[in-house]
C-alpha positions, 0 to 999 in steps of 0.5 A: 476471471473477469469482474466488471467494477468502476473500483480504480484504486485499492489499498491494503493495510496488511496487518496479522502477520506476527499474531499468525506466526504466533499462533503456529509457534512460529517466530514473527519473522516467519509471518512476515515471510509468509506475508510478503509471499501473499502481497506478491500474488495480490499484485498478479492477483489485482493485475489480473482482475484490472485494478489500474491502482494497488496500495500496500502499506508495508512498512509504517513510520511507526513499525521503527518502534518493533524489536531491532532484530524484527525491523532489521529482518524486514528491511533485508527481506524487502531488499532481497525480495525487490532484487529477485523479483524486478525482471519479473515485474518488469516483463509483467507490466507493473509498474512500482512506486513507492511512498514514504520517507526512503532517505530514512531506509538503509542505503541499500535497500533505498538503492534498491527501491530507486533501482525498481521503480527506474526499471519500471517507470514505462509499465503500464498494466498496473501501478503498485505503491508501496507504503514504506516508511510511510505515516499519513500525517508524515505525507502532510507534514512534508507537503506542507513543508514543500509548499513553504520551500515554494512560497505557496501563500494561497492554499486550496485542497488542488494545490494541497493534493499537488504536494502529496507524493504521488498527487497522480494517483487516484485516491482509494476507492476501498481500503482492505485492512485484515486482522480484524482491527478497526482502525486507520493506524496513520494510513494515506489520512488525506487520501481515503476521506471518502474510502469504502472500508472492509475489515476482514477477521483474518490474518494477512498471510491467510489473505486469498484469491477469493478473499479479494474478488469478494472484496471487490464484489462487496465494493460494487454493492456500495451506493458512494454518496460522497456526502450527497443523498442516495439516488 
C-alpha cells in the first residue's frame, strides 16, 4: 500500500503489554513476548509504507523499578531476539540504532546491541531507534555533560541538538502511544516539542497493520502551525 505523507519520523510509546496479559490470565511476561512480535512487524510495517524514521521506546531508565525476574526476562528477550533476527534486517535494508544508556545494559546484550548496530550501519531503507534504557531528561542530562567535557561556554538550541544522541535524526512528526495513557512518561522531552500526538485505547501487543495506516492517514489530516497561525 502506498500512502503519500510528508510524516519522516514516527515514534512509539509501546505501552499495555502487562495489562494484556493480565486480562488473558497470562504472566506479564507473556505480553512482553507478544509485544516484541508486534514491534518487529512495525518495523517491516513502517518500512513498507516509507517512513525513513521509526522510534520504539523499548525499555525506560525508569522500567529498572519492575520486578527483577520481569526486567531480567526482558533484557534476555531483547538479547535472544536482536541475535536471530540480525541477518534479517541486515538483508531487509534496516538500519538499527539504539539510545539510551547502553554502558548500564548486562554485558551481553550490550554486545549485541553494538554487534547490530555494526552489521547495519550502511542499510539505507529505514532507520529504527530503539529507546533502551533511555530517559528523556537522562538524554539532556548527558549532553549537557558532553558539552562541559568540550568547554562549550556559549549555548544555542544548534549547539544543544548536536549533543544529543543522534542529533542526525529528525525530530518525530508523530507520537503513538497505545493503552490509553496520556502522558509522555520521560520520552525524547527535547524531541517531540512540536510532535502530533495519538493516543490509541488499546494494548500494544493488539497493535496492527491498520492501526498504523490510520495513524498516518489521521497525521495527514493535522495543519502543523508550529506556533504560527493557520493558513
Amino acid at each position: 500500500m502506498k500512502i503519500v505523507t510528508s510524516l519522516q519520523h514516527i515514534a512509539i510509546i509501546m505501552d499495555g503489554n502487562g495489562r494484556w496479559a493480565k486480562k488473558r490470565n497470562l504472566p506479564r511476561v507473556e505480553g512482553h513476548r507478544r509485544g516484541a512480535k508486534v514491534a518487529e512487524s512495525v518495523i517491516d510495517w513502517a518500512k513498507e509504507l516509507k517512513i525513513p524514521f521509526l522510534t520504539l521506546y523499548t525499555f525506560s531508565t525508569e522500567n529498572w523499578k519492575r520486578p527483577e525476574h520481569e526486567v531480567n526476562f526482558l533484557f534476555s528477550l531483547l538479547e535472544r531476539r536482536i541475535k536471530q533476527k540480525k541477518a534479517e534486517l541486515v538483508k531487509k535494508g534496516v538500519k538499527v540504532l539504539f539510545a539510551g544508556r547502553l554502558d548500564e545494559l548486562p554485558k551481553g546484550l550490550r554486545e549485541a546491541c553494538k554487534d547490530l548496530m555494526e552489521a547495519t550501519k550502511n542499510n539505507e531503507d529505514i532507520t529504527v531507534i530503539s529507546a533502551l534504557n533511555y530517559g528523556g531528561r537522562a538524554e539532556i542530562v548527558d549532553a549537557v555533560k558532553r558539552m562541559i567535557h568540550d568547554r562549550i561556554t556559549s549555548v544555542d538550541e544548534e549547539t544543544f541538538r548536536r549533543y544529543l544522541y543522534y542529533p542526525e535524526v529528525p525530530d518525530p512528526d508523530l507520537v503513538i502511544r497505545t493503552a490509553g495513557e496520556f502522558r509522555v512518561s520521560n520520552f525524547l522531552l527535547w524531541e517531540i516539542a512540536y510532535s502530533e500526538f495519538l493516543i490509541l485505547d488499546k494494548e500494544w501487543p493488539d497493535f496492527t497493520k491498520e492501526d498504523l495506516i490510520n495513524a498516518i492517514k489521521w497525521f495527514n489530516k493535522r495543519e502543523r502551525r508550529f506556533g504560527g497561525i493557520e493558513t
